[in-house]
C-alpha positions as CSV (number, residue, x, y, z in Angstrom):
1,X,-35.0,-47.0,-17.3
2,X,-35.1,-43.7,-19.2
3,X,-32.1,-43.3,-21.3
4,X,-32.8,-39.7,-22.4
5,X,-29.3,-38.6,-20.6
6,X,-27.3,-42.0,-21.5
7,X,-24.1,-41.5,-23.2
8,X,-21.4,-43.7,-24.7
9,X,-18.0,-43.4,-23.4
10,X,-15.2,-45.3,-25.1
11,X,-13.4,-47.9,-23.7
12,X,-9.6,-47.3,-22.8
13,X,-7.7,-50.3,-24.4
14,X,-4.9,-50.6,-22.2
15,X,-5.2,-49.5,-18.4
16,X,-4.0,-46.0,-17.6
17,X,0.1,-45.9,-16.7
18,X,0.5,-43.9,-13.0
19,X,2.3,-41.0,-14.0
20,X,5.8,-40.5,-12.3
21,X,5.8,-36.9,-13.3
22,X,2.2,-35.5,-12.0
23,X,0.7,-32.3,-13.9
24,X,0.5,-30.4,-11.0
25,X,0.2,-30.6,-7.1
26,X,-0.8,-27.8,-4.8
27,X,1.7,-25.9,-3.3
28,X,0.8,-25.5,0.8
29,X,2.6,-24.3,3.9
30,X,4.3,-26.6,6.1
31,X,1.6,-28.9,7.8
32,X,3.1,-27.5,11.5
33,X,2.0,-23.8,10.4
34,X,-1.3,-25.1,9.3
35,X,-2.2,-26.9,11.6
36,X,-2.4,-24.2,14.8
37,X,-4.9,-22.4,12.6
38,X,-6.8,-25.1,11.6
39,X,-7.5,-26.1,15.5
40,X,-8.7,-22.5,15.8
41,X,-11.4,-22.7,13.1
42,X,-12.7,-25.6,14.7
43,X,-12.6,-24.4,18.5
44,X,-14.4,-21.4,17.4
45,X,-17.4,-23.1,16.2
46,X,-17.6,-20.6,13.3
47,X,-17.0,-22.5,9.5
48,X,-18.4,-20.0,7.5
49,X,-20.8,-16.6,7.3
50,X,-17.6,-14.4,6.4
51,X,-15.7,-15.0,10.1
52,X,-12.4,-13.8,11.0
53,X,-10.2,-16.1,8.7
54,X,-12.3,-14.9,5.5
55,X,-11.6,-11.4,6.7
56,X,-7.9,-11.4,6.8
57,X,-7.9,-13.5,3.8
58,X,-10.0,-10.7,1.9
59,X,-7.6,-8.4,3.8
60,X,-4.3,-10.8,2.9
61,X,-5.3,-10.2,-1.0
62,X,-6.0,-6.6,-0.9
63,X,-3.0,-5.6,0.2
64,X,-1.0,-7.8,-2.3
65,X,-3.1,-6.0,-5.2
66,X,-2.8,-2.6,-3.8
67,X,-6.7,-2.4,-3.9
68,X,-9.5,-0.8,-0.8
69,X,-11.1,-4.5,-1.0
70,X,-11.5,-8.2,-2.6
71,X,-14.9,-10.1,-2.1
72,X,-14.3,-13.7,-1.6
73,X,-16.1,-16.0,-2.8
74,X,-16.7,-20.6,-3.0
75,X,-15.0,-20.2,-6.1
76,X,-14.4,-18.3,-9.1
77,X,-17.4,-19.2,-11.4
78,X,-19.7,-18.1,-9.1
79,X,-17.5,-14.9,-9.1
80,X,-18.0,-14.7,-12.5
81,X,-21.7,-14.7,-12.5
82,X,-21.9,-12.0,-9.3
83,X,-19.7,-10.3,-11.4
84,X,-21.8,-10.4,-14.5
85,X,-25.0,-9.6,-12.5
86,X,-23.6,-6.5,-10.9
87,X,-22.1,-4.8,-13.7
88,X,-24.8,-5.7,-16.4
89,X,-27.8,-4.2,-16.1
90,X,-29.6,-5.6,-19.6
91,X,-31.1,-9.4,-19.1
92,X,-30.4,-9.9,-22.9
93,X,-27.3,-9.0,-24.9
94,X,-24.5,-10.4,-26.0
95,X,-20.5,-10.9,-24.2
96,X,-17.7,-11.0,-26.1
97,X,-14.7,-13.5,-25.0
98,X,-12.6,-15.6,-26.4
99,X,-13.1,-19.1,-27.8
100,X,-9.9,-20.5,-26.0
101,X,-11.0,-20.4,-22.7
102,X,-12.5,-23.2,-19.7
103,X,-16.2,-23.6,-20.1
104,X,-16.8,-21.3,-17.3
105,X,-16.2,-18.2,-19.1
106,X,-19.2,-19.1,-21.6
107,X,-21.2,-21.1,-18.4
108,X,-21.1,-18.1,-16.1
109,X,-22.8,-15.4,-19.4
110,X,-25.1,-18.2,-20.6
111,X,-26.5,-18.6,-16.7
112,X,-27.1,-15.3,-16.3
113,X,-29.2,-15.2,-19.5
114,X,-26.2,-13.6,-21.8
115,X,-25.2,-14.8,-25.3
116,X,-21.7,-15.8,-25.3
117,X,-20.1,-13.7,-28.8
118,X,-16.5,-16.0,-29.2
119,X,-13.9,-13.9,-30.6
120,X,-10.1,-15.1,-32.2
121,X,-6.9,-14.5,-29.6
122,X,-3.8,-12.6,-30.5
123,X,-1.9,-15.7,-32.2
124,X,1.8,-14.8,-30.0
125,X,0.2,-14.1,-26.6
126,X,-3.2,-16.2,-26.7
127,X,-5.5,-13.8,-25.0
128,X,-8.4,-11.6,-26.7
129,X,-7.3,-10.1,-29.9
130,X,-8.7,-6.4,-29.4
131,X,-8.5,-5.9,-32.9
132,X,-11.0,-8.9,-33.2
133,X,-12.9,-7.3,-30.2
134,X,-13.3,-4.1,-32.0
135,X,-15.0,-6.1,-35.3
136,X,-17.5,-7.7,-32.8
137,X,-18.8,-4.8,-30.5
138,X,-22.1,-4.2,-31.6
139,X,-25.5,-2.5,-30.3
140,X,-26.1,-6.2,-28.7
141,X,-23.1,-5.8,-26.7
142,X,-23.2,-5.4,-22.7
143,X,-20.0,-6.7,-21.7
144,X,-16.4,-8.3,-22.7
145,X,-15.0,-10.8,-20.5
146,X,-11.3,-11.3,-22.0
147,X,-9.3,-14.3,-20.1
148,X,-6.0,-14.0,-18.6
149,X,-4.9,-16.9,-20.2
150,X,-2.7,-19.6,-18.1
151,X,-2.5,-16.9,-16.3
152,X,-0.6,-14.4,-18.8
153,X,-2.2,-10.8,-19.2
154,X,-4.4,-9.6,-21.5
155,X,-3.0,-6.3,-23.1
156,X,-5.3,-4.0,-21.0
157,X,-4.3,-1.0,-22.3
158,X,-5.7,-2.0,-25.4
159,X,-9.0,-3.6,-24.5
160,X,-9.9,-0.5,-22.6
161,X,-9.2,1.6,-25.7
162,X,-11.5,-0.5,-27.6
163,X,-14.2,-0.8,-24.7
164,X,-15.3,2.8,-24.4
165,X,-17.0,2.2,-21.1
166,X,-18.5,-1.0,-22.2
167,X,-18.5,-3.3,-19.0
168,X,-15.2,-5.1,-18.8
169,X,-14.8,-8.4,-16.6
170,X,-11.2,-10.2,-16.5
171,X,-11.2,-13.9,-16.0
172,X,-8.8,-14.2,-13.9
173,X,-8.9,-17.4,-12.8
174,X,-5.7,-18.5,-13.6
175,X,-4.0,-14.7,-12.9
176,X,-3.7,-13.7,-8.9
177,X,-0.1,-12.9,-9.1
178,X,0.2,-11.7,-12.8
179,X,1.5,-8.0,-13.0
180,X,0.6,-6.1,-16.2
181,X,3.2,-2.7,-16.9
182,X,4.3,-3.1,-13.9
183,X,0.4,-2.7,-12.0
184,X,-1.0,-6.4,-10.7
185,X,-3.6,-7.5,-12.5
186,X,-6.7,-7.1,-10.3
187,X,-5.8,-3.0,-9.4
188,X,-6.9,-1.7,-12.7
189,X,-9.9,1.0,-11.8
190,X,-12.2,0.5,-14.8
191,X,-12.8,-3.1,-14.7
192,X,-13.9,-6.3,-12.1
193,X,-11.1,-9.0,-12.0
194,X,-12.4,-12.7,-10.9
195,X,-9.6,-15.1,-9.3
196,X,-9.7,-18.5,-8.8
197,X,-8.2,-20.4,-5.4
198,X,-9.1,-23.7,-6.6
199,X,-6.5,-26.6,-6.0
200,X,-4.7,-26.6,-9.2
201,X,-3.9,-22.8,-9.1
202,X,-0.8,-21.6,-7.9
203,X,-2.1,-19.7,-4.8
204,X,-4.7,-22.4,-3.2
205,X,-7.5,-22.2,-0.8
206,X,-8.5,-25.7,-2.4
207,X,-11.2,-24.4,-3.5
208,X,-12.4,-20.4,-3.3
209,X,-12.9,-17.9,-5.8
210,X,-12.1,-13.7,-5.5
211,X,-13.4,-10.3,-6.7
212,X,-11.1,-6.8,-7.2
213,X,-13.4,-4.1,-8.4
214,X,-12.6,-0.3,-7.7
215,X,-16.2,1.0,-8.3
216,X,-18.3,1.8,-5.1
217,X,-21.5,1.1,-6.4
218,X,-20.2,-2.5,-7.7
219,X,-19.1,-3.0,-4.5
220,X,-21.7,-2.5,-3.1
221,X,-23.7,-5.0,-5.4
222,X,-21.3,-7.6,-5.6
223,X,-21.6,-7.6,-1.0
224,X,-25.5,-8.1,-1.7
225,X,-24.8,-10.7,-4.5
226,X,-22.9,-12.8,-2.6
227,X,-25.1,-13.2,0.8
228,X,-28.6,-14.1,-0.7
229,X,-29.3,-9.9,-1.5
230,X,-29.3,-8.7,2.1
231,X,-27.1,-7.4,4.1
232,X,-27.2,-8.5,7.6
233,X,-31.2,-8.4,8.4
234,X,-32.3,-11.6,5.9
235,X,-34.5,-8.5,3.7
236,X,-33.5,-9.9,0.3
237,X,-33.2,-6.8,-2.0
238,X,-31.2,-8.1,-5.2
239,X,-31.7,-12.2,-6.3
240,X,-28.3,-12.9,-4.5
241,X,-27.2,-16.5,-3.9
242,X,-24.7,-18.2,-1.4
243,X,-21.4,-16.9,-2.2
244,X,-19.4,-17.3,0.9
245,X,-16.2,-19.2,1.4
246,X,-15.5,-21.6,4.6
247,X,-13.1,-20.5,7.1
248,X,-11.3,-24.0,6.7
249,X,-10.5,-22.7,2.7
250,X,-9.8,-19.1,4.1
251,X,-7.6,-20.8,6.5
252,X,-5.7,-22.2,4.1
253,X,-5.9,-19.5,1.7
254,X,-4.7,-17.0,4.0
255,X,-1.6,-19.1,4.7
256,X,-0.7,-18.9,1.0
257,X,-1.0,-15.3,0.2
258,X,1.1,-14.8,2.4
259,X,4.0,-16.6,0.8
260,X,2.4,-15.6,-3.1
261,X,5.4,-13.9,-4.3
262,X,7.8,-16.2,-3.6
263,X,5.4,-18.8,-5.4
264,X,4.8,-16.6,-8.2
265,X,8.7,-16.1,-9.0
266,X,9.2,-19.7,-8.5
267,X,7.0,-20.9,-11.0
268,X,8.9,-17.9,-13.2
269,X,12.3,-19.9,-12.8
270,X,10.3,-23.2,-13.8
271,X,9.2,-21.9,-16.8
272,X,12.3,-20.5,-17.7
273,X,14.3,-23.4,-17.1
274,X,11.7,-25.1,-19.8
275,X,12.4,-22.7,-22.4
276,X,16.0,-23.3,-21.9
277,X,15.7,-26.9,-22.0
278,X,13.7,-27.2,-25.3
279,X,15.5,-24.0,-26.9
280,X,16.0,-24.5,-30.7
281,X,13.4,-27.3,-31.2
282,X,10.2,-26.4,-33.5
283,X,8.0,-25.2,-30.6
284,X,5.7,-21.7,-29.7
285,X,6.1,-20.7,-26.7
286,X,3.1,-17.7,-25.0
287,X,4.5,-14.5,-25.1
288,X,4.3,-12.2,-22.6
289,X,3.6,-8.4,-23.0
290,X,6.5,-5.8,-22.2
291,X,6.8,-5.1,-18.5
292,X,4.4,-7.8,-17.2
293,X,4.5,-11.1,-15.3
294,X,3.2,-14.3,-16.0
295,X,1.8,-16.6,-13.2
296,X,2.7,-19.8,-15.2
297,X,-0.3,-21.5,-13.9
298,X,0.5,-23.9,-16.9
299,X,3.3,-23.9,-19.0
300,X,2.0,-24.4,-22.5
301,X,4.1,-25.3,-25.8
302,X,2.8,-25.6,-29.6
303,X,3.7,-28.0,-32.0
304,X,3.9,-28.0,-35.6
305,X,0.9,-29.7,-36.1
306,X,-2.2,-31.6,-34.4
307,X,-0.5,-35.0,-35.3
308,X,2.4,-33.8,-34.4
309,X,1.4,-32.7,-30.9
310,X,-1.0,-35.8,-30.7
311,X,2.2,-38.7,-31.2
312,X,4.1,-36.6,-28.3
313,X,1.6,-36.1,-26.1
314,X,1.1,-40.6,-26.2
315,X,4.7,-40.8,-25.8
316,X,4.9,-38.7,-22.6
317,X,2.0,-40.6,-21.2
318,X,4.3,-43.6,-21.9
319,X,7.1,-42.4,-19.9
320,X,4.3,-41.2,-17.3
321,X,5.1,-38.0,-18.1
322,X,0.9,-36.4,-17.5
323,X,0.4,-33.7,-19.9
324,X,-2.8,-31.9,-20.6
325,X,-4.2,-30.5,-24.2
326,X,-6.4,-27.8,-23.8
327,X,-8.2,-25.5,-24.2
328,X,-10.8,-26.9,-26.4
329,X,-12.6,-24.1,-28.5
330,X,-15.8,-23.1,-27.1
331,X,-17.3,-22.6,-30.2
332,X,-16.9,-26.0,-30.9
333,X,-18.0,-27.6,-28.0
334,X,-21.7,-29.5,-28.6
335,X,-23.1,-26.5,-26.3
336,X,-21.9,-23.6,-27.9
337,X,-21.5,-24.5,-31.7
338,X,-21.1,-22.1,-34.0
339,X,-20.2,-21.8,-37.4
340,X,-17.3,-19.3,-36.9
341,X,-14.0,-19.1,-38.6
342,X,-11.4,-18.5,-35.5
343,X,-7.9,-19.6,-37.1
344,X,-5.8,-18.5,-34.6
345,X,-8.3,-20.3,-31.7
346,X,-8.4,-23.3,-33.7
347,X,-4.6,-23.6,-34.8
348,X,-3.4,-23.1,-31.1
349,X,-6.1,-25.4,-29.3
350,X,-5.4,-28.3,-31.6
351,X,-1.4,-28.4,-31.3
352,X,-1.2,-27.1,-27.6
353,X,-0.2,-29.3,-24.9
354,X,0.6,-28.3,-21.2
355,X,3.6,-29.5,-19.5
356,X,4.1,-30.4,-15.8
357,X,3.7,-27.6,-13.8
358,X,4.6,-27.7,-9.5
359,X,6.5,-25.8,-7.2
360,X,7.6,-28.9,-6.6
361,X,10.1,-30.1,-9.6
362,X,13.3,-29.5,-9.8
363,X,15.6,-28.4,-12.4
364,X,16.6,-32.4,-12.9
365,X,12.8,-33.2,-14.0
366,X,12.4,-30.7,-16.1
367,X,15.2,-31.5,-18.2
368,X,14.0,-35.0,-17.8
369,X,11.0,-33.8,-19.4
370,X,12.4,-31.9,-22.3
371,X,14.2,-34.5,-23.2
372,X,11.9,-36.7,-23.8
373,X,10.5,-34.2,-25.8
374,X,13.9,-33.3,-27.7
375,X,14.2,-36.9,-28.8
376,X,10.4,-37.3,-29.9
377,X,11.1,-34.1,-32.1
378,X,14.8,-34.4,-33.6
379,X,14.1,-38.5,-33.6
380,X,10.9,-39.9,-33.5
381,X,9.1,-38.1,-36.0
382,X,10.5,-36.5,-38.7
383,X,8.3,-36.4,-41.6
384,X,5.6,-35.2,-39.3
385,X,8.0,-31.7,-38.4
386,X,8.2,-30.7,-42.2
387,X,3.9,-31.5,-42.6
């Protein structure tokens, strides 16, 4: 047996505790409203090739971004590439992005034959650092794909300053419901936004992925992209690939833009009531730029240090309290390794842990939650706050 792709995993030494406190669970409409809907996908014979369901969930989003017209898509990595394809016109060259991102971000530039560039992140909100942007842009560069991150805006305003008409795509994933100034992100007019619908986002199609670009030649592109290049007479005229959504997710989907506000601003009174709860303890919490809305897709809180963060996030587990510590930096990763110095990237991924985050909790659990984490801090480990 060929062992070339043979790794070894380590062994857990105690089995896993079932969390009481889950890290997330999808928020869906009542089973009664889905269910009429769901019969009528199936009676109709017709599961995918952009049928009526896709069409008023393209039509559902559009209308909550203010935009002409969303693309959708099976989910937002394949967004990312169409994305990427359409807007890039060099097949060599470098992106710029940030190193505290999912592996997507770099997996979508390095399939589509770019060189990921990995940048620092402004070390109070955690997105791109244009400053650091600025320093990178070079004659190599054919894009910047800055992340939402959690779902908080990037400062736009900025980036675009700094761009110059350089090809800007937003990962979004995390950001369908984020408002930046006042304008949701996914209307700007000089860049392509990519959303994710997968099942741990706050607005699900349990898997699905969405494009919001203003330009009509992109548009164009992107329709090609996504439906194998052709258009309706199987004459292939771009290297397109299968990028349509089911009409079981668009179902579904549809169903829950419809009620994405009142998600949205419930996940707002979540997070707040965590600040609240853990107010005055030795934590970071993401800022958010004036005038704009967070989607809270995670709430995220940094600790002193990597110990630190490490002792608490062993101790939740203990109390089945499910926690989650990423992101790891890219230009770590075995994939990607580079020898760059990114201190704000590297202090915030290795003391970061994500709380419990559903539409679910109550205002009971997350107090339950902080203080567990009040007594770890004030009680538990007290040399390691003043390391």
């Amino acid at each position: 047996m060929s062992t070339q792709h043979q790794v070894e995993l380590p062994i857990p030494s105690t089995p896993p505790i079932e969390p009481v406190i889950r890290y997330t669970r999808p928020d869906l409409p009542a089973e009664e409203l889905i269910r009429p809907h769901l019969k009528a996908v199936l009676e109709s014979g017709m599961l995918s090739n952009f049928g009526p369901y896709c069409q008023r969930l393209e039509s559902a989003v559009a209308d909550y971004l203010h935009v002409d017209r969303v693309f959708s898509l099976p989910n937002c990595t394949t967004g990312l590439l169409i994305a990427l394809r359409a807007s890039v016109t060099d097949t060599t060259g470098d992106v710029i992005l940030p190193s505290f991102t999912f592996s997507a971000t770099p997996l979508a530039i390095s399939w589509c034959g770019l060189t990921p560039r990995f940048v620092d992140i402004d070390p109070t909100t955690w997105t791109l650092d244009p400053t650091a942007m600025a320093n990178a842009i070079s004659a190599k560069t054919v894009a910047i794909m800055p992340v939402h991150t959690f779902g908080n805006p990037c400062d736009l305003d900025a980036i675009h300053r700094v761009a110059q008409g350089i090809p800007v795509i937003y990962d979004a994933a995390s950001a369908l419901g984020a408002i930046y100034r006042g304008r949701p992100i996914g209307s700007d007019t000089h860049s392509v936004s990519v959303f994710s619908l997968s099942g741990t986002k706050p607005i699900t199609a349990g898997e699905g992925g969405m494009i919001s670009v203003a330009d009509r030649s992109l548009r164009c592109l992107i329709d090609y992209y996504r439906n194998y290049g052709f258009y309706g007479d199987y004459n292939s005229r771009v290297p397109g690939l299968n990028g349509k959504l089911s009409e079981l997710a668009s179902c579904l989907g549809w169903l829950n833009v419809q009620r994405a506000e009142s998600i949205i601003v419930d996940r707002n009174q979540l997070a707040n009531w965590y600040r609240d709860a853990l107010a005055g303890l030795p934590l970071q919490f993401q800022e958010i730029p004036d005038g704009s809305r967070h989607t809270f897709k995670d709430f995220a809180i940094v600790l002193p240090s990597k110990k630190l963060r490490d002792a608490l996030v062993r101790r939740l587990a203990s109390e089945g309290i499910e926690t989650k510590t990423y992101f790891h930096p890219v230009h770590q990763m075995a994939l990607y390794r580079r020898r760059l110095s990114l201190p704000h990237t590297e202090r915030i991924a290795s003391r970061v842990v994500c709380l419990p985050m559903a539409n679910q909790m109550t205002e009971t659990e997350v107090g339950f939650i902080a203080a567990k984490i009040r007594r770890h801090l004030t009680l538990g480990a007290p040399r390691m706050i003043r390391q």
